[in-house]
C-alpha positions in Angstrom: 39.8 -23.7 5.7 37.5 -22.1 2.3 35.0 -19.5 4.0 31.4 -20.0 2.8 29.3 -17.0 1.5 27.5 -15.3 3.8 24.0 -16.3 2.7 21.9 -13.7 4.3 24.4 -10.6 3.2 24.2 -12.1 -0.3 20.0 -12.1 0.1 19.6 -8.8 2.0 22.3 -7.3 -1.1 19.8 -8.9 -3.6 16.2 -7.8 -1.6 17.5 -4.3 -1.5 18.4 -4.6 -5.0 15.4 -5.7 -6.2 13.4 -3.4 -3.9 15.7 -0.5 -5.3 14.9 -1.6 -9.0 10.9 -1.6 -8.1 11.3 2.0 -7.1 13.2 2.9 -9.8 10.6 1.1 -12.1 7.3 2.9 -10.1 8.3 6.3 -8.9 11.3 7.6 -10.9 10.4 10.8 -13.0 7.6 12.1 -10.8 9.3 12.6 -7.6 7.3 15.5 -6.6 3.7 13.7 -6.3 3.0 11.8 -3.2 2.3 8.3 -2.9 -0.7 7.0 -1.9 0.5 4.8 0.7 1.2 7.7 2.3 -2.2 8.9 3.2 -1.6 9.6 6.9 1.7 9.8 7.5 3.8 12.5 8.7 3.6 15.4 7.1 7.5 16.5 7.3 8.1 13.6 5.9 5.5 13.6 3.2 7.6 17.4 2.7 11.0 16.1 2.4 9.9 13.2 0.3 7.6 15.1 -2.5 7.9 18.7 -2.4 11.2 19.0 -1.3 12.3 16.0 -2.8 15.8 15.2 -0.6 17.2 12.0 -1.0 16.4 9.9 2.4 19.1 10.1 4.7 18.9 7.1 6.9 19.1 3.4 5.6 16.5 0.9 6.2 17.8 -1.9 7.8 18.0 -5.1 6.2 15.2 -6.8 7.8 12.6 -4.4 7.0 13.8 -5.2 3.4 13.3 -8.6 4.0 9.7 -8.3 5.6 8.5 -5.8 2.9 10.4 -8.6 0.3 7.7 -11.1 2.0 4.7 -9.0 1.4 6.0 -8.4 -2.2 5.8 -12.6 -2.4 2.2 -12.7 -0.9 1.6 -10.0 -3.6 2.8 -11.8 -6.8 0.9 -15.2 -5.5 -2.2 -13.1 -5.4 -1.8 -12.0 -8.9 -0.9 -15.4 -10.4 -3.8 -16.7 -9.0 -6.1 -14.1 -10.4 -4.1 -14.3 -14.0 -5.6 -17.7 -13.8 -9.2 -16.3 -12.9 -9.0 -14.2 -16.1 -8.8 -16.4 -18.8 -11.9 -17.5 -20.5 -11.1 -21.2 -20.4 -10.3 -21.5 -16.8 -13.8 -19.5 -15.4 -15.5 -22.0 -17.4 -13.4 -24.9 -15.9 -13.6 -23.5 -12.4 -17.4 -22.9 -12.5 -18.1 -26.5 -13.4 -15.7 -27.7 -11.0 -17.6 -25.4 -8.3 -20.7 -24.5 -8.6 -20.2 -21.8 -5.4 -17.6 -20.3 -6.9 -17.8 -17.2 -9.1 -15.7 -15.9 -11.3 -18.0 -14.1 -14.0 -15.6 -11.1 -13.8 -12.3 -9.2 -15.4 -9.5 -8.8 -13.9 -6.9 -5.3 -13.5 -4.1 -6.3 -12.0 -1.5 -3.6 -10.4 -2.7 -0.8 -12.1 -1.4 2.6 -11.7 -3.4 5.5 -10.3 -2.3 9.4 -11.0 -4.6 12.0 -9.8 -3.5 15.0 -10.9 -5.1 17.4 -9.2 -4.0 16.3 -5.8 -0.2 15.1 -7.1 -0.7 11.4 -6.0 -0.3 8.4 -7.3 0.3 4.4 -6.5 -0.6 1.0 -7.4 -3.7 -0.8 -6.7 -3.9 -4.3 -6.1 -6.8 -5.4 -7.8 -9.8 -4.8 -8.9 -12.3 -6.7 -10.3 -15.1 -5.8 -12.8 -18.1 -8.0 -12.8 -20.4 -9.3 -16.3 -23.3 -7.1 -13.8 -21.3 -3.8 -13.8 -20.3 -4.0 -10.3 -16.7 -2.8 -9.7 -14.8 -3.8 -6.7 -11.4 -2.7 -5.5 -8.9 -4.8 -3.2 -6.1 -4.0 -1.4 -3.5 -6.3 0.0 -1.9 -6.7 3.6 0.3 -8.8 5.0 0.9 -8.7 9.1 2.6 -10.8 11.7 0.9 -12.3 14.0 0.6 -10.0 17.0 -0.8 -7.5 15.2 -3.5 -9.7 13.5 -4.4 -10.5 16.8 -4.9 -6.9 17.8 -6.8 -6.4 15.2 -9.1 -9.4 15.2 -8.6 -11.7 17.7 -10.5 -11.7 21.0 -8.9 -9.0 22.6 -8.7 -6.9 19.7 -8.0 -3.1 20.2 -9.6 0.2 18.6 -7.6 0.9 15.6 -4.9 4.1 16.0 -5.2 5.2 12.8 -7.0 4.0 9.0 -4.2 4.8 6.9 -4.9 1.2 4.9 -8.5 2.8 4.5 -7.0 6.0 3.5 -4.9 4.5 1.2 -7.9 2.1 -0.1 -9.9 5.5 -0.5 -7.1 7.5 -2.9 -7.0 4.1 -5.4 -10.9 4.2 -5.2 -11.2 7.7 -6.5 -9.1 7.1 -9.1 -11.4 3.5 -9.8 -14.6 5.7 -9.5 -13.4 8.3 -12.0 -12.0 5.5 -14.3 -14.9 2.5 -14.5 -17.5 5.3 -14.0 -18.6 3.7 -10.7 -17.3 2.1 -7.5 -19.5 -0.4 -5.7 -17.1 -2.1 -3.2 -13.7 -1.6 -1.2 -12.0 -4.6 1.0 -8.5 -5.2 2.6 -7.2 -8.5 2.2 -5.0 -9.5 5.7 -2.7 -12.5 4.9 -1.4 -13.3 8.5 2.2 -13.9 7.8 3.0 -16.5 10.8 -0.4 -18.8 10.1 -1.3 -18.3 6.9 -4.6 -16.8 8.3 -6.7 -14.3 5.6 -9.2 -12.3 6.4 -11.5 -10.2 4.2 -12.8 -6.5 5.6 -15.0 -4.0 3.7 -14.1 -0.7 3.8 -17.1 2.0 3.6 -16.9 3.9 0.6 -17.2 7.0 2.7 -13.1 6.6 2.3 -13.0 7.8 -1.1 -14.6 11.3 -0.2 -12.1 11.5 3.0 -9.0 10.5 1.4 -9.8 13.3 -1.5 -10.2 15.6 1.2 -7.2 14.1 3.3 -5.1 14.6 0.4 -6.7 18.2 -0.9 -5.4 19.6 3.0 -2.1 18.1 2.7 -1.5 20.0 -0.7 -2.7 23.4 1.0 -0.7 22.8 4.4 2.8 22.0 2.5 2.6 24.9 -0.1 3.2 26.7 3.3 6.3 25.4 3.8 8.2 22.7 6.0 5.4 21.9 8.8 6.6 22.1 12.2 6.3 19.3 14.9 2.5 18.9 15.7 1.4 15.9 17.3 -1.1 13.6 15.1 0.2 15.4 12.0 4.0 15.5 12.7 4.8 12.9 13.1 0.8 11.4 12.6 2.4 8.6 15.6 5.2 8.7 17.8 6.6 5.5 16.3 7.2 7.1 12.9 10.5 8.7 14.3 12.4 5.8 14.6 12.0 4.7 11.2 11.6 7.5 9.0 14.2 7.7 6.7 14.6 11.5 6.7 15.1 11.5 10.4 18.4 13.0 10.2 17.6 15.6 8.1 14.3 16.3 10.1 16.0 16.8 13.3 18.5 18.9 12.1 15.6 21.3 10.7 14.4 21.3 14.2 
C-alpha cells in the first residue's frame, strides 16, 4: 500500500518557509534595531533580540506559523483591494457606481518605517493621503473569535495592555515626520472565525507615548540584560511560554 504525503507537514514546511523568507526579506542586515511590533513587550527579550542579537533558541510551533500565515492572507487581500482603490480609472468608476463611497485619496502600501534615533523600524499597513491633505494611518489585526468578543462584545473586558496602539504610535511618528502631518490612526480587527471587521481610532496621543516608550527602552538596555521585573520583564506572564529566547533567558537567571 503507496503512503500519501503528509499534507500538513508539507504546508507547515512551506509556511515556515515562506515566513522565514519574509524575515530574511524585512529584518536581515539591521539586526540590532528593534521592531516596532514590539512596543511593549518584554524587555529581556527585546535585549536578546536587538542588542544582544542571539539567535532565538526555541522553535515556534507549527500552528503559530499557520495562524500568523492567516493574518499574512487577510493582509495581502487588504492591499489588493486598495491597489484597486489607487488607480485613476477605478476611483472614477467606483464613485459613479457609489455615490457614498470615497476614494479621492493615494494610496502607500507596506511601507517601511526606520527611526533612527530610537533604532526601530517596521512596516505599516497603510496609509492613505487624501486630495484635502489629510493623512491617515491604518493598521491591520486579525483575532479569533474569543478574543474579539473580549474586546467588543457585550461582556467586553478592560484592555491589559495597548501594544497595537503602541505599535500604531511608532509607524505614526515616522508618518508625521514623513507627510509633514498626521491627522488620523485606526486598527482594523478582521475576526478570523466570522469574518467580522471592526474599525477603532486610536488617539494620536500614541505617537508622543510610543516615542517616549521607545526613548526609555534605549536608556534601560544600554544598562545591560534587565532583570525579571513584573510589567516590564516579562510586560505579561503569558509571554514566557512563547518567547523564543526562553531558554536562553532562564538560563541567565
Amino acid at each position: 500500500m503507496v503512503k500519501s504525503p503528509n499534507i500538513q507537514k508539507l504546508y507547515d514546511s512551506y509556511v515556515k518557509h515562506t515566513n522565514d523568507s519574509n524575515y530574511e526579506e524585512r529584518y536581515k542586515g539591521k539586526e540590532d534595531y528593534f521592531h516596532a511590533s514590539g512596543a511593549g513587550s518584554c524587555r529581556r527579550k527585546l535585549f536578546f533580540q536587538s542588542v544582544a542579537c542571539v539567535e532565538p533558541t526555541n522553535e515556534i510551533k507549527a500552528d503559530s506559523y499557520r495562524k500568523m500565515r492567516l493574518g499574512t492572507v487577510f493582509h495581502s487581500e487588504m492591499e489588493d483591494c486598495f491597489r484597486y482603490y489607487s488607480t485613476s480609472t477605478n476611483n472614477k468608476t467606483s464613485t459613479s457606481t457609489n455615490k457614498n463611497l470615497s476614494t479621492n485619496f493615494k494610496v502607500y502600501l507596506e511601507q517601511e518605517i526606520l527611526i533612527e534615533e530610537l533604532k526601530v523600524r517596521g512596516f505599516y499597513d497603510l496609509v492613505l493621503v487624501l486630495d484635502t491633505g489629510e493623512v491617515y494611518l491604518y493598521d491591520f489585526k486579525t483575532i479569533g473569535s474569543y478574543p474579539y468578543k473580549l474586546k467588543f462584545g457585550r461582556y467586553a473586558k478592560k484592555p491589559t495592555n495597548f501594544r497595537y496602539e503602541m505599535q500604531l504610535g511608532t509607524y505614526g511618528y515616522s508618518v508625521k515626520e514623513k507627510f509633514g502631518r498626521i491627522d488620523g490612526m485606526f486598527l482594523i480587527y478582521y475576526n478570523k472565525d466570522d469574518s467580522r471587521m471592526k474599525e477603532v481610532s486610536v488617539d494620536l496621543s500614541y505617537v508622543s507615548v510610543a516615542y517616549r516608550h521607545w526613548r526609555e527602552v534605549n536608556d534601560h538596555l544600554k544598562q545591560g540584560l534587565p532583570r525579571f521585573e513584573k510589567g516590564v520583564s516579562p510586560a505579561e506572564g503569558w509571554e514566557c511560554n512563547y518567547c523564543v529566547y526562553k531558554d536562553i533567558c532562564d538560563k541567565s537567571l
